[in-house]
C-alpha positions in Angstrom: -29.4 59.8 27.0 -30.3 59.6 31.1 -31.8 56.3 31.5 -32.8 54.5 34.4 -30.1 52.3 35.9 -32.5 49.6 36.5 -32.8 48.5 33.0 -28.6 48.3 33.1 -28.1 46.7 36.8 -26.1 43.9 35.6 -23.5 46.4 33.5 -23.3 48.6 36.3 -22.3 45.5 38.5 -19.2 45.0 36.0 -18.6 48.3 35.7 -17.8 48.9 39.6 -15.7 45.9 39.5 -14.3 47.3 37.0 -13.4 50.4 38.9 -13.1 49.5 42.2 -9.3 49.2 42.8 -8.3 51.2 39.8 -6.3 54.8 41.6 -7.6 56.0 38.8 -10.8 56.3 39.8 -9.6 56.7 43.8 -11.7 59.7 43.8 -15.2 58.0 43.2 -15.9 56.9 46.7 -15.3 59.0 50.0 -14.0 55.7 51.7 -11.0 53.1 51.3 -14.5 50.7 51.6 -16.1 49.1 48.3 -19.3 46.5 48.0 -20.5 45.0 45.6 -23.1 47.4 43.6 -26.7 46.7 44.0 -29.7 49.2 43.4 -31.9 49.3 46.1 -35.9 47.9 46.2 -37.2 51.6 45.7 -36.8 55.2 44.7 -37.7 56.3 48.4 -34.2 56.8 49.7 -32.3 57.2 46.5 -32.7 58.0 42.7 -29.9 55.8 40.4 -29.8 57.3 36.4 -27.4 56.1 34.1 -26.1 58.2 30.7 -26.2 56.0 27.5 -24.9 56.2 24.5 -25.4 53.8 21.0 -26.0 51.0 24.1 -22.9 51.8 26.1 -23.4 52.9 29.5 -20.9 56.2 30.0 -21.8 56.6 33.6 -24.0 57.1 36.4 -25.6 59.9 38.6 -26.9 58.6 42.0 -28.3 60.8 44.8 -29.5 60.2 48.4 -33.0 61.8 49.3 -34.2 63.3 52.1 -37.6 63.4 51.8 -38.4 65.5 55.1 -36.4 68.6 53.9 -36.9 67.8 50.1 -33.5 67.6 49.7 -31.1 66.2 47.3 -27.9 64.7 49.0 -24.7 63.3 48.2 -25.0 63.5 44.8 -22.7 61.1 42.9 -21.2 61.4 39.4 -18.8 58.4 38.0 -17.8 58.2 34.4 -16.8 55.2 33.0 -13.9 54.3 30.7 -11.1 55.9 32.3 -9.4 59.0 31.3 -10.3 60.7 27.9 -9.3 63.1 25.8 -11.1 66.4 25.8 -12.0 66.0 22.0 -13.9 62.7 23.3 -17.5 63.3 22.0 -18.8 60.8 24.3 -17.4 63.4 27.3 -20.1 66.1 26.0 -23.2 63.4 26.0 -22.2 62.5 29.5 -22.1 66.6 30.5 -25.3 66.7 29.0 -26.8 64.0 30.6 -25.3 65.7 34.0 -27.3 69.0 33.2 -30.5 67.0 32.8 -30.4 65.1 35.5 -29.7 68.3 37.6 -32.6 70.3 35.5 -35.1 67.1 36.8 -33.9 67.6 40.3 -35.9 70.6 40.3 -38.3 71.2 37.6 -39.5 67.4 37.1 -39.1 66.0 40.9 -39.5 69.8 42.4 -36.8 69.3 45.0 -35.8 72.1 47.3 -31.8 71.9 47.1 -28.6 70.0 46.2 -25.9 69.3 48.4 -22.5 67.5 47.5 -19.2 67.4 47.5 -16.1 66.8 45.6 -12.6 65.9 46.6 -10.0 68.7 46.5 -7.1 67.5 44.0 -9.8 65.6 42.0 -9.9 66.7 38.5 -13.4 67.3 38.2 -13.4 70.2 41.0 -12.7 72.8 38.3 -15.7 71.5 36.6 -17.9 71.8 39.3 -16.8 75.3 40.6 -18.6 75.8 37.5 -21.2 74.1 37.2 -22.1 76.0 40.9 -20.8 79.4 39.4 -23.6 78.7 36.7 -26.6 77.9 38.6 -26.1 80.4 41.2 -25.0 77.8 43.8 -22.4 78.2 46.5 -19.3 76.8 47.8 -20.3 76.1 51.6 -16.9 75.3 53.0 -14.1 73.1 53.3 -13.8 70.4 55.5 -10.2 69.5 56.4 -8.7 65.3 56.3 -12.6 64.7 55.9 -12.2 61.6 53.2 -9.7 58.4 53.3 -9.5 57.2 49.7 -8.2 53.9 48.2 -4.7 55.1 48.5 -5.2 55.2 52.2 -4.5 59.3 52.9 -6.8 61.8 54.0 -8.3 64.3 51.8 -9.9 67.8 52.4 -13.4 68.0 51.0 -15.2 71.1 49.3 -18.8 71.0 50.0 -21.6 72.8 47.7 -25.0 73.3 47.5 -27.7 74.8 44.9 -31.3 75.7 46.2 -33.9 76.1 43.8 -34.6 79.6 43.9 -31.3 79.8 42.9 -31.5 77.4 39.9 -34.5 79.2 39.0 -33.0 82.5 39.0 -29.7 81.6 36.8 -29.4 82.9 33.6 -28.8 79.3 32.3 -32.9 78.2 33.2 -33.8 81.1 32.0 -32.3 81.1 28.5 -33.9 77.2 28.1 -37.2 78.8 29.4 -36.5 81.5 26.4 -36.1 78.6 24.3 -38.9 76.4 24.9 -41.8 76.7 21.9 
């Protein structure tokens, strides 16, 4: 279930400690920098969710706002827990949770577009190609040594973006509209 991350700031706090050093997760940040994590005061700037399950917190989605293109930038996806299996049931909540905080983007908070990016070599980048594929999205380019990561080498990152006429317009919306009472 997508909750707000307020109600789990402390946990989150943990969980990035947690993380923060771990090459496993070396993909997580576009930096070799880490701070402590703290939510900001509002929602102005940034929206902070977090996937739950039976009181564990799975991950989080984060994204940046611009609020004078109605844009939705930098979106971030972490999963805690390190690397599962694929049979790992707690692998499809979190998916799910990551479709309805992208269906909320535009149909609950009517935002314009999503733009983010994922480091090439990252496992997830299959996942998202996707995940784009599916909602009529694009790959916008590549952008060459743009990322140092924790293992201090530079990375090439892919860059994506979905606008809402596009969500709109994919045959995935439009099989939930079907489906709706």
């Amino acid at each position: 279930m997508l909750d707000s991350a307020r109600k789990y700031e402390d946990k989150l706090k943990q969980l990035f400690l947690d993380v923060d050093f771990d090459l496993f997760y070396k993909y997580s940040d576009l930096s070799v920098y880490r701070e402590t994590f703290k939510l900001p005061e509002s929602t102005w700037e940034t929206n902070h969710f977090v996937s739950v399950y039976n009181g564990s917190v799975l991950g989080m989605i984060r994204y940046s706002i611009n609020r004078l293109t109605n844009v939705v930038q930098s979106l971030y996806i972490i999963r805690f827990g390190g690397k599962k299996s694929k049979d790992d049931p707690n692998g499809y909540i979190f998916g799910k949770d990551i479709i309805t905080a992208i269906k909320d983007i535009f149909e609950k908070f009517n935002f314009n577009k999503i733009i983010f990016c994922v480091v090439i070599g990252n496992p997830i980048e299959k996942t998202y190609d996707r995940l784009i594929k599916r909602y009529n999205g694009r790959i916008v380019g590549i952008r060459k040594q743009d990322a140092r990561l924790i293992d201090n080498k530079l990375y090439d990152v892919k860059e994506y973006e979905i606008l809402a006429n596009d969500y709109f317009n994919s045959d995935i919306y439009k099989r939930g509209k079907n489906h709706e009472g």
